[in-house]
Every structure is written in structure tokens, then in C-alpha cells.
N, C-alpha and C positions, 0 to 999 in steps of 0.2 A: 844493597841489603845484606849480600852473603860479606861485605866487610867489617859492617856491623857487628853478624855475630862472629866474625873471625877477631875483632878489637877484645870485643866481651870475652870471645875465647883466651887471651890471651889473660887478661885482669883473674879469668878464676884461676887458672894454673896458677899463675904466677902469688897469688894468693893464698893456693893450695885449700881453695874450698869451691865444690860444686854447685852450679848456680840452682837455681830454686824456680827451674821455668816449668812444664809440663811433668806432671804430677800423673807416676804410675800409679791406675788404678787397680790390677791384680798384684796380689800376693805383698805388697809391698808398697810404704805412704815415702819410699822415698823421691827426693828431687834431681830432677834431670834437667842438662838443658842441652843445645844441640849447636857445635862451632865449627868453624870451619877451619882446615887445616890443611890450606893449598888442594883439598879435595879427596883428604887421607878418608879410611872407614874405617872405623872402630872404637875403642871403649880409651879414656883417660879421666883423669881425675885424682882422688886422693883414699889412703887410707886413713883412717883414725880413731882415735880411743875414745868409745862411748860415753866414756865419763869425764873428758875435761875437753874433747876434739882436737888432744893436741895428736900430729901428724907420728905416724908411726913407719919407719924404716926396717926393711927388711920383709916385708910381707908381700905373699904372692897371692895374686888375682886368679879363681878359678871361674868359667866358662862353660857352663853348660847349656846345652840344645835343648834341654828338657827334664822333667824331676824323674824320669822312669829311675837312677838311681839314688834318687831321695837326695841330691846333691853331694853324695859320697864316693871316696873314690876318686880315678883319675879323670878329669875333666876334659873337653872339648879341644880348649884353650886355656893357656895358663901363660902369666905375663910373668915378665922380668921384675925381682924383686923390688919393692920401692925405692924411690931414693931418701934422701937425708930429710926430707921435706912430705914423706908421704904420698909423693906422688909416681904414678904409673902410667901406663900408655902399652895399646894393645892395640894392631890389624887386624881383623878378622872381618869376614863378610856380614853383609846385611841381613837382618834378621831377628830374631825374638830371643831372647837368651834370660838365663838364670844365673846370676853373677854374687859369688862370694868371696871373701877375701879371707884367709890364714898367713899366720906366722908361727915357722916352727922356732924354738929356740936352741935344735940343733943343727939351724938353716936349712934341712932338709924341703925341696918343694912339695913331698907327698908323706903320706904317712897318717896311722892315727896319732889324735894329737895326746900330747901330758899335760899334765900340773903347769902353768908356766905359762904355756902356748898361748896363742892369742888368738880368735876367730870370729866369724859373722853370727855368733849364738844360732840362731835356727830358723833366719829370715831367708825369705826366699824373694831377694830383689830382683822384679822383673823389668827387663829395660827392651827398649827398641831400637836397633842400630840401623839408622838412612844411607843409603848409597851417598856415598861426597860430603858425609859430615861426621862428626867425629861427636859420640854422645859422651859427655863429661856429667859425674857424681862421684857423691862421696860414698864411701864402705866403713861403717862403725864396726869395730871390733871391739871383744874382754876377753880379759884373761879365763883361762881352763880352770878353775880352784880343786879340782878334783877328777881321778881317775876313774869314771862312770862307766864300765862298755858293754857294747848292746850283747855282746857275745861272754859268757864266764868265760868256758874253754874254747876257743874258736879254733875252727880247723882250716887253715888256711890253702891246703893241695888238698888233690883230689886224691880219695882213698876210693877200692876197692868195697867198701861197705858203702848203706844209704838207704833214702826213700826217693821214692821221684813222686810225683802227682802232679795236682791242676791246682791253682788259687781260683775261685766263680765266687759270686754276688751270691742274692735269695732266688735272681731268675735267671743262674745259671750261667752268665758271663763271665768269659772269664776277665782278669786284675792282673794287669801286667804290673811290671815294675816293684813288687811286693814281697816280702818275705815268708817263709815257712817256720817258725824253731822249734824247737824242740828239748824238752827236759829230760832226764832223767828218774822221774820223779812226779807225784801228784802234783805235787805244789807249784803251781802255776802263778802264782801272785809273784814272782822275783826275776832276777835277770835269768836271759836264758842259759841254757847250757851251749848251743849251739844255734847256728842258723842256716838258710839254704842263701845260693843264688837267689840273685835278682828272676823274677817270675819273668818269661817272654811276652809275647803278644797274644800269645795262646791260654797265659796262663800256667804255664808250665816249669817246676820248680826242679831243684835239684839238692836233695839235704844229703851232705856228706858226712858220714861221723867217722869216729877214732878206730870203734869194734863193734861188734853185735850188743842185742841187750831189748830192753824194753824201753820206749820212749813214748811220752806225751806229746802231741803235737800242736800249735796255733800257729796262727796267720798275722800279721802285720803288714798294713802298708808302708808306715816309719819306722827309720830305723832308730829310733831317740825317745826317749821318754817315754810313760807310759802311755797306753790308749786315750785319746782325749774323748768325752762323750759327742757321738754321728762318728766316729772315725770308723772304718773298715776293721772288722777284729773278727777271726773266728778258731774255734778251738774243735777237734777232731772228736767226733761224739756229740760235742753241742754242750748243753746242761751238763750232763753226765760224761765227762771228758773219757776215754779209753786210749789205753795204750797201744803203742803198734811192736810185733816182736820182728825184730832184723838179726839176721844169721850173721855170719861173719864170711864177709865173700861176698855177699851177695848185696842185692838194692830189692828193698817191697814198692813195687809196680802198683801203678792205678789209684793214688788215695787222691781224694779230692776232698779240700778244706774249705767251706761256704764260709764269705766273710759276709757279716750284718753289720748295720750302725752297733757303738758299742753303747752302754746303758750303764755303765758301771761308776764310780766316783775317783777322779782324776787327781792324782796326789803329785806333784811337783817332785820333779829329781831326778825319777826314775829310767834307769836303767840308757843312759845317753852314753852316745858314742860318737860326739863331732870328729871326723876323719879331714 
């Protein structure tokens, strides 16, 4: 049996297209199948281009354990660039993983991406990797058409100014993995000005800014687009949004941002940041 699908193995490689066996049912309707490869473990397959499937070279595979950083970022695991034919090939241990594919086009493996670039849009392909089988699919990617990011001014080191607080639900738990940002301004309907660390397990956020001043505040679980309606969204104040004043030096201690499902009408575009 395991030469069976070691044969099949060999026909999708060599093919350069993932077979269409067991069908993930979270986050993701793509197809998987499972070969065998002298008893290797880990992810292989192909990338390619959403709109004709033909195989795209140069693109690296990212690997994550889990969406706590909304699949942005440095990843778990990250494979060797494709070859001429789209195809990749990755070790990594058994287990449940979150797997996206990018290409920069200034071959960089990390980085946010530009105009140009090529990426998994905002699918969040979930796969399952067996001890002694090698799970093979495909990763659709398109081009970047535009410079969207989740951050206007983003502060990328730590500064001596800031807020710290908690991201919590309506009963109070708290939302890892999730952002804080912050504006400058009432106007809360556009990209932000800034944003926090990833929330802990506690909930616990860390928004760095540039200087002192007065800032608006909300909450995001994604880092990409706008709020979709049930998504987690909360703004500091609630209805009546207030600002928070931050000294120069200093960090304001203790604010806690409640996220709700959001109710609002969801307009395509906005404010994305595929990294």
C-alpha cells in the first residue's frame, strides 16, 4: 500500500500538481494527498498562479504553528525557494500547521510585500502533516496590485513612549494574538496611524509610538482589511470613542480595549498589509 502512494507520489511531483485526496475541512477547501518518501516528514508540492496554475519559481513557503500572528511575520518554517517548475519540498515535524506561500521580487524571503510581489491573498490553508509521509498540495498565489498597509506610520523599534493594556471579549477574556492601533485623530473609518504588538495569552498589548500626544484607540484581531461583520473590533470608549493623552517618556498603564462582534458594513480594500 505505502508503494502505492509512494508511485502516486512521484506522478504529482513530477507533474507539478497536488493530488485532490483528503479535503481540509478548516479554514481552507484546499486538496491534499499524503506519499510517501522513503519515510521523509514534511510539506511538498507546488506553487502557482491563481489564474492560469501555471508553476511559479522563486517563491518561498511559510509555516506556521498557529494564526496567533494572523500569518504575518516570521514564520515557524520556511522552505527553499521554488524551483523552475514550482515546486518545493520542506522537513518539519508532525503536526497541524498554517501554510502560505510569497514571492518577493526582490528575492528577499521576509519582508512586507510591494506592487509586484506575489502571495497566498488571505487564505489560511490548513494542512496536516503524518509521522513517515510527506503531505503534497498546491499554494495559489497573485500579484500585490497595490501598496495597502495595515500601519500609515508604523514604528518598527521600541520607543520610550506608548500604551500598554489588555485586549478581553464582552465577558472579559482576554484575545491573544490581536492588535491595538491607534490614530491620531477622531477619524477612525481609515488606515491606522500606528499599531501594537501582537496581544499575549493574557491579552496583553504593547502600542509604541513616535512622541507624546492624544490618540484614539481600537482593537483588531486581523491585521488586513477592514472589520468583516462577527469579527472582534473594539474602539476605547465604545460608541463615543475618547482619546487617551501620552506624555513623552512615558507609557499610560492599564487601558483595556473590549472587542464585540463588529455590526458595521464591510467594504473591500481596506487598509491590507500581506507581509
Amino acid at each position: 500500500m505505502r508503494r502505492i502512494f509512494w508511485l502516486l507520489g512521484l506522478v504529482l511531483l513530477a507533474g507539478c500538481v497536488a493530488g485532490t485526496g483528503t479535503k481540509v475541512a478548516d479554514d481552507s477547501a484546499v486538496g491534499v494527498s499524503y506519499v510517501d518518501m522513503d519515510g521523509r516528514t514534511g510539506l511538498s508540492g507546488t506553487v502557482v498562479l491563481k489564474k492560469n496554475g501555471e508553476p511559479l519559481a522563486g517563491a518561498f513557503v511559510n509555516v506556521y504553528a498557529d494564526t496567533m500572528s494572523n500569518l504575518l511575520g516570521p514564520s515557524q518554517y520556511i522552505s527553499r525557494p521554488s524551483d523552475k517548475d514550482g515546486r518545493f519540498m520542506l522537513d518539519i515535524p508532525p503536526g497541524t500547521y498554517y501554510v502560505v506561500a510569497r514571492k518577493r521580487m526582490s528575492g528577499e524571503p521576509s519582508g512586507p510585500l510591494a506592487p509586484g510581489d506575489y502571495y497566498s491573498e488571505h487564505q489560511r490553508v490548513k494542512v496536516e502533516v503524518r509521522p513517515g509521509w510527506m503531505t503534497v498540495l498546491n499554494l495559489e498565489v497573485v500579484p500585490m496590485k497595490a501598496p495597502m498597509f495595515f500601519k500609515k506610520s508604523p514604528v518598527e523599534r521600541r520607543t520610550d513612549t506608548g500604551i500598554r493594556g489588555r485586549l478581553v471579549d464582552a465577558a472579559g477574556k482576554p484575545i491573544p494574538g490581536s492588535f491595538a492601533i491607534a490614530y491620531v485623530d477622531a477619524d477612525m473609518k481609515r488606515l491606522p496611524d500606528f499599531a501594537s504588538t501582537l496581544s499575549d495569552a493574557d491579552g496583553r498589548f504593547t502600542l509604541y509610538l513616535p512622541e507624546g500626544g492624544s490618540y484614539y484607540l481600537a482593537a483588531r484581531v486581523h491585521a488586513w482589511d477592514m472589520p468583516r461583520p462577527g469579527e472582534l473590533y473594539g474602539r476605547y470608549g465604545g460608541d463615543k470613542p475618547r482619546s487617551v493623552r501620552v506624555k513623552k517618556g512615558e507609557f499610560v498603564e492599564g487601558i483595556t480595549l473590549v472587542l464585540t462582534p463588529f455590526t458595521g458594513e464591510y467594504k473591500s480594500g481596506k487598509s491590507r498589509r500581506p507581509y
